[in-house]
C-alpha positions in Angstrom: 42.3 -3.4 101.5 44.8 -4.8 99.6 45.0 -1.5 96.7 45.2 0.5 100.5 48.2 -1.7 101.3 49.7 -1.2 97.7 49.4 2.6 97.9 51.3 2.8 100.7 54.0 1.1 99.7 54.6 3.0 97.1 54.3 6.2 99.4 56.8 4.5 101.3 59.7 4.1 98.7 58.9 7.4 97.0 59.8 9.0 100.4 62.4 7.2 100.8 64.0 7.8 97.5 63.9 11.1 98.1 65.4 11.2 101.5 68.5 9.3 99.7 68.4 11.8 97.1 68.5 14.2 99.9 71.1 12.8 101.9 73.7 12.5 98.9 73.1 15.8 97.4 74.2 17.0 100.6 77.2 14.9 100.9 78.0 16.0 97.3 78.1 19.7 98.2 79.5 19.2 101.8 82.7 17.7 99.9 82.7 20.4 97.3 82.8 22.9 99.4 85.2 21.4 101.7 87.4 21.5 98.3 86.7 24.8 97.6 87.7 25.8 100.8 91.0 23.7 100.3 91.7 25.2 96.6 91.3 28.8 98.4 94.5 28.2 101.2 95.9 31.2 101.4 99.8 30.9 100.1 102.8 33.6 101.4 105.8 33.1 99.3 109.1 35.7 99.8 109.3 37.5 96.3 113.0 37.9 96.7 112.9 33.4 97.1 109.9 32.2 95.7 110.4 28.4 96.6 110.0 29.4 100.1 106.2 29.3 100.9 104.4 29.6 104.5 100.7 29.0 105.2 100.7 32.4 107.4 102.6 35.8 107.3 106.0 36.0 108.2 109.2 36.8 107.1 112.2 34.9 105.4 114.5 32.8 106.8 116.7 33.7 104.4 116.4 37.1 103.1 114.5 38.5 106.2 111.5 40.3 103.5 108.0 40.1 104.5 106.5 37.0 102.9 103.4 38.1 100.2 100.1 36.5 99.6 100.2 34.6 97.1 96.8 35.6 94.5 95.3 33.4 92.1 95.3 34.9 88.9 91.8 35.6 86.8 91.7 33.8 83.5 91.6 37.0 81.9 94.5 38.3 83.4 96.6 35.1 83.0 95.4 35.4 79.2 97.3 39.1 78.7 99.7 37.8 80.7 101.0 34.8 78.4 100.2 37.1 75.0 102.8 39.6 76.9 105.5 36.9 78.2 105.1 37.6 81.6 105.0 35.7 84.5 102.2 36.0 86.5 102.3 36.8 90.4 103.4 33.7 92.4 104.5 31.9 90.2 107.8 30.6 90.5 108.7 29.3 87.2 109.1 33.2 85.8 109.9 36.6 87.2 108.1 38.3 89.3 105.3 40.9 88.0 103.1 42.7 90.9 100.0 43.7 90.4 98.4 47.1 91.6 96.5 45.2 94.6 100.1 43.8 95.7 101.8 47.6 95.1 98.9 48.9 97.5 99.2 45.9 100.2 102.8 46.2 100.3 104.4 47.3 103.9 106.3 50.5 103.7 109.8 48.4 104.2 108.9 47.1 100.6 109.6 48.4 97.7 108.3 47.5 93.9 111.5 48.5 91.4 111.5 47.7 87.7 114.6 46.1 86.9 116.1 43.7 84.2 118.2 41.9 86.6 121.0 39.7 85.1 120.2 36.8 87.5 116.4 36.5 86.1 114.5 38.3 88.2 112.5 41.4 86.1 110.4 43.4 89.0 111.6 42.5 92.9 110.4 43.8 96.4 113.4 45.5 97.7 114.2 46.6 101.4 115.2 50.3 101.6 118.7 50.1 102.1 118.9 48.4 98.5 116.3 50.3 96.8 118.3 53.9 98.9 121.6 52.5 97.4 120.4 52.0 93.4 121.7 48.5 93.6 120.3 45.0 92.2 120.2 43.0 95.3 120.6 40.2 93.3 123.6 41.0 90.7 124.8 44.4 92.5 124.1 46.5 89.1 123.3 50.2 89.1 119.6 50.3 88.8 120.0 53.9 87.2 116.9 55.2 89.0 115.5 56.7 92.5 113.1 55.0 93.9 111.1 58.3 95.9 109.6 55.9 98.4 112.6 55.1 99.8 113.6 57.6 102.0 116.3 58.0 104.3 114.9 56.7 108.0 114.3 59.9 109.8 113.8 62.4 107.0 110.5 63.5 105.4 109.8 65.8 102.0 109.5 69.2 102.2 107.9 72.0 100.4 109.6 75.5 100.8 108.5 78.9 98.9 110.8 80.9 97.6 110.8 83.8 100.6 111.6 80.2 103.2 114.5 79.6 101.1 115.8 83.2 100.8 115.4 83.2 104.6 117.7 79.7 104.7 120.0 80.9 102.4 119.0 77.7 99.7 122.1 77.7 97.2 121.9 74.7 94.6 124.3 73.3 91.9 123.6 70.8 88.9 125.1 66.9 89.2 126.9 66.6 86.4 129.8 64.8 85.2 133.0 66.0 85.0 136.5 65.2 84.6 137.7 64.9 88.1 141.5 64.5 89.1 142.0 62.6 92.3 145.1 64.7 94.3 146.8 63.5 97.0 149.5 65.8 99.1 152.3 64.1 101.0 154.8 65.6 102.7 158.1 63.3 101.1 162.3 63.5 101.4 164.8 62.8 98.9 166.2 59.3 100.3 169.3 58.7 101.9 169.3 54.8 102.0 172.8 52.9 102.9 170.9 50.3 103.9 169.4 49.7 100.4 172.6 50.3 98.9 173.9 47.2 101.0 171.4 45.2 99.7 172.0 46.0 96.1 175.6 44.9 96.2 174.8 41.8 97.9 172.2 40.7 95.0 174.8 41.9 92.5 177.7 39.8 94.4 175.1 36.7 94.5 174.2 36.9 90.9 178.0 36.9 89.9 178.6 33.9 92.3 175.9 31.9 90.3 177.0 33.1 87.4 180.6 31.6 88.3 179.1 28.0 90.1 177.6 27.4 86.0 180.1 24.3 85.8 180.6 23.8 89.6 178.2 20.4 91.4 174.4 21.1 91.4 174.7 21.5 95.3 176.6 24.4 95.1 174.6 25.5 92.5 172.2 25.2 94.3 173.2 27.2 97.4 174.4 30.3 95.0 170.5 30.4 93.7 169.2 30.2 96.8 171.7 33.4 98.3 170.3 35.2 94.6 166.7 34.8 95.6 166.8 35.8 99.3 168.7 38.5 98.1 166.0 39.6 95.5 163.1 39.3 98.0 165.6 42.0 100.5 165.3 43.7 97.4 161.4 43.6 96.9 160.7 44.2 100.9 163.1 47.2 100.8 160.6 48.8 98.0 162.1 47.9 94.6 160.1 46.7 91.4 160.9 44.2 89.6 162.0 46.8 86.6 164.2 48.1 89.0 166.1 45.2 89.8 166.6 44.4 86.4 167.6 48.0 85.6 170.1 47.2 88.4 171.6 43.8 86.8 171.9 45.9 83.8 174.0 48.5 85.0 176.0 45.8 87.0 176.8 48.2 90.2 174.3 49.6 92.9 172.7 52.9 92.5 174.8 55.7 93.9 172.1 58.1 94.1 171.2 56.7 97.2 174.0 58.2 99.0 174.5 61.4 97.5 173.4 63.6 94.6 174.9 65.0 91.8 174.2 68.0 89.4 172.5 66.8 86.5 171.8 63.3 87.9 169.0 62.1 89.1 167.8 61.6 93.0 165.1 58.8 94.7 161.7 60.2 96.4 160.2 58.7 99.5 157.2 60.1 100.5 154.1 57.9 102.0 150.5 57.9 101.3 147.9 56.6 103.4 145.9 53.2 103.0 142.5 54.8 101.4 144.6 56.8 99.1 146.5 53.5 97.5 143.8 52.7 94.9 144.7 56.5 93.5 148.3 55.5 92.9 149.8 53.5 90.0 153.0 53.2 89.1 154.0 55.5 86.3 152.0 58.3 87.6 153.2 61.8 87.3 154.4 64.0 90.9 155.5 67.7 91.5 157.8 68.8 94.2 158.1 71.7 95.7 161.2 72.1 97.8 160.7 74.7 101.0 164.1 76.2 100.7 163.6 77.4 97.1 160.7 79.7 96.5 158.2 79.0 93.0 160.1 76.0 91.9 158.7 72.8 90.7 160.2 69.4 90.2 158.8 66.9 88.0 159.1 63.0 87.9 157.6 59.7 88.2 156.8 56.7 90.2 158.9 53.9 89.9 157.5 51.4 92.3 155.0 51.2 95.5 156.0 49.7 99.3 155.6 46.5 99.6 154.4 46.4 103.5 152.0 48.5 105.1 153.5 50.5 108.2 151.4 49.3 111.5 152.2 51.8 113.2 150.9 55.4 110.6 148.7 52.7 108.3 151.0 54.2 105.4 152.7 53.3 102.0 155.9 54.2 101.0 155.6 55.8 97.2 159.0 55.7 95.6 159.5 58.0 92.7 163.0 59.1 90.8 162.5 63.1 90.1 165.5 64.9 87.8 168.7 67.5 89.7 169.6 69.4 87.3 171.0 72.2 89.3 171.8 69.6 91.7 169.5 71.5 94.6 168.0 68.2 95.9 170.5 67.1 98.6 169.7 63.6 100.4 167.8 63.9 103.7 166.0 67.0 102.3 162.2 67.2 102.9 160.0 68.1 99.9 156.3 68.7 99.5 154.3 66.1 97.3 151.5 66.4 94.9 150.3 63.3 92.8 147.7 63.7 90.5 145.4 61.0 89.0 142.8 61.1 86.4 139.8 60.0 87.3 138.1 60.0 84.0 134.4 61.4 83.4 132.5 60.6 86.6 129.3 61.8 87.6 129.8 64.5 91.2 128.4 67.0 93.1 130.3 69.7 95.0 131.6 68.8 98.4 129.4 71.4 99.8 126.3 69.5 98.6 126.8 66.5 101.0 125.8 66.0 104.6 127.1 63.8 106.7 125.4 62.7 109.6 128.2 60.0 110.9 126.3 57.3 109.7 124.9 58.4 106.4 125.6 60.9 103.7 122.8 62.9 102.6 122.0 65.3 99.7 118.7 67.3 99.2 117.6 67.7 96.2 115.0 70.3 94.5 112.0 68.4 92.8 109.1 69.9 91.8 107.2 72.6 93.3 109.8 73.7 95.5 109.8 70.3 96.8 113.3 69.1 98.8 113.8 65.3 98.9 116.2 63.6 101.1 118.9 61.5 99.4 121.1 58.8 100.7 123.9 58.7 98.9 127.5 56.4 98.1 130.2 58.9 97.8 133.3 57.9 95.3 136.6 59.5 95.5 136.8 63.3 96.3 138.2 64.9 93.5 139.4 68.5 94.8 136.2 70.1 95.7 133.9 67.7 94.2 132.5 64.2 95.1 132.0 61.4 92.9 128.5 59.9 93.2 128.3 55.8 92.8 124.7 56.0 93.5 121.6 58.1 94.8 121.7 61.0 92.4 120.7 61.6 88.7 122.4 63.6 86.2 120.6 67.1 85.8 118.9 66.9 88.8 119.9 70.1 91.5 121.1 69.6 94.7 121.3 71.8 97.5 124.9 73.0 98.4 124.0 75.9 100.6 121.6 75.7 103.4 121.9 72.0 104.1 122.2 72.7 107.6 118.7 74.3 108.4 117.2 72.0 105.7 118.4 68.5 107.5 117.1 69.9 110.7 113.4 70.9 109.4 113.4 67.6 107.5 113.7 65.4 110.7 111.6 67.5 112.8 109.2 66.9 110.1 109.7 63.3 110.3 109.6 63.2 113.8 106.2 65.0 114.0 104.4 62.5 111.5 105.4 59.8 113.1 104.2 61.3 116.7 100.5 61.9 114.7 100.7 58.6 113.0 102.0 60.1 109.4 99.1 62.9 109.0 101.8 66.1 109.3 100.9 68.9 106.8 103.2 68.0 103.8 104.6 71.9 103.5 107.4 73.1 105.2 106.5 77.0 104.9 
């Protein structure tokens, strides 16, 4: 009775060791995978701003980008990617480096650009107007490349064979660059100016007077400067340089030339150029007249000095230039025709033809491929004659359509339009 008793006992505590055992394995594994789960929180972080990090899709606050998932790198991966010093996705100690599975989940707003930005960043997601302009979003540098994903909104690729674009009349031209030479045509007169005669003798009168009050009490000394500088800054709002006024003090008397002309003398341009055109002006520059009255002759000289005030009322700049009379032909009050000339330098263009413009963007097609047209959106320079100078969008040696645009830009959209009503499954030809 008493080995029965024993037995069971020790049936009893066996089974109740191993319900313990039981009961903490399970408490063991319940926590571990409760950590698991925690390790495995899914992270979106804005690749533009990497601090910023959300527990959920979104966008950010500061940037508006779509925020990315943030992936946990495999060993092996992290391993190539510290022998190559790079930074591995998400983290926000380095630059940024997608990985194919990020390229692929990307939206189509996002775009994956290779770029040794100045500010740190090496590979960025870029929205389309950034990525459409060839600009670092971050330090505003040419990237130097097209990024073919980023097409202009409406537009689609075609494909045209060569009896479509003999039908469309398809003309191309390289971009290049060239020398361009910015000119500007004004319609100018040769000045008849009392009023800033007036003011010339009045400086001159003023600078005397100081001159004389040397040994007189500092408060009429200090009067006489004070009539000398209002009378220079007359001089400055009335258009002269400061060369010119101290050509003036040199010669001691006002400049007659203003009044009338003489044979073998020389005579004062006025002749205004618009707002957009000022950056194109310098003082210094070389102009050409051509007087109406007097068939095939040409004028040379040079601008002395540049308005000071813009006029409110025709948004214009008065260009004053001194041009040589040697016959004494260019009377005061006598209206001229104006050509200024700038160089431009080397600059990479495209004929003027080449460029649509739909009122809000400028487009050029280009010829890829196997006959393929692309859509460009591009950021036009100066026009140079009949040439435009490209900041960004196009690549030297690539064509780009200057006849034809017309049909081209209308096939393109319809093109675009039709995907997008079939949910982006449009045969890729355009005939």
């Amino acid at each position: 009775m008493i080995k029965r008793n024993r037995f069971l006992s020790v049936v009893i505590l066996l089974i109740v060791a191993i319900l313990a055992s039981a009961i903490a394995f399970r408490s063991i594994g319940h926590r571990s995978t409760h950590a698991a789960k925690s390790a495995e929180k899914v992270i979106y972080y804005c690749p533009m701003h990497p601090n910023y990090t959300s527990d959920r899709p979104g966008t950010c606050p500061i940037c508006n980008m779509t925020l990315v998932k943030r992936e946990t790198p495999k060993p092996e991966a992290a391993a190539a990617a510290a022998m190559a010093g790079m930074a591995m996705p998400g983290d926000a100690a380095g630059p940024k480096v997608f990985t194919a599975a990020q390229l692929v989940a990307m939206k189509p707003g996002e775009i994956c650009l290779l770029h040794k930005c100045k500010m740190g960043q090496c590979t960025m997601a870029m929205t389309p107007e950034f990525a459409r302009l060839g600009k670092c979003p971050m330090c505003g540098e040419n990237l130097g490349v097209i990024v073919k994903d980023a097409l202009p909104q409406g537009y689609a690729q075609l494909q045209l064979g060569a009896e479509k674009q003999q039908v469309l009349g398809v003309k191309t031209a390289p971009v290049q660059k060239l020398a361009l030479t910015k000119t500007i045509r004004a319609s100018g007169r040769i000045a008849y100016d009392p009023e800033l005669y007036q003011a010339e003798e009045e400086y001159l009168q003023a600078a005397e007077a100081l001159k004389r009050a040397a040994n007189a009490d500092s408060e009429i000394q200090a009067q006489a400067a004070k009539l000398v500088d209002s009378s220079k800054i007359k001089l400055r709002l009335l258009g002269l340089s400061d060369p010119i006024v101290q050509e003036l003090e040199a010669a001691g008397k006002p400049d007659r030339s203003l009044l009338y002309s003489d044979a073998g003398g020389k005579v004062w341009l006025y002749a205004p150029i618009y707002e957009y055109e000022m950056p194109f002006v310098h003082v210094g520059d070389r102009v050409e007249v051509e007087v109406p009255a007097i068939t095939g002759q040409v004028i040379s000289g040079v601008v002395r000095s540049l308005g000071s005030v813009v006029d409110p009322v025709t948004r214009s700049l008065r260009v004053r230039a001194q041009l040589e009379n040697p016959d004494g032909v260019l009377k005061p009050e006598m209206y001229v025709n104006v050509t200024l000339k700038t160089d431009l330098g080397e600059q990479l263009a495209v004929p003027e033809e080449a460029v649509f413009a739909t009122g809000e963007k400028n487009i050029v097609f280009v010829v890829k491929e196997n006959n393929v047209f692309e859509p460009r959106e591009v950021v036009l320079g100066a026009k140079a004659d009949h040439f435009y100078e490209i900041k960004s969008g196009l690549q030297e040696g690539e064509q780009a359509v200057t006849s034809g645009n017309f049909l081209i830009d209308s096939e393109s959209r319809l093109k675009s339009a039709l995907e997008g009503v079939s949910g982006g499954t449009e045969h890729p030809h355009g005939g």
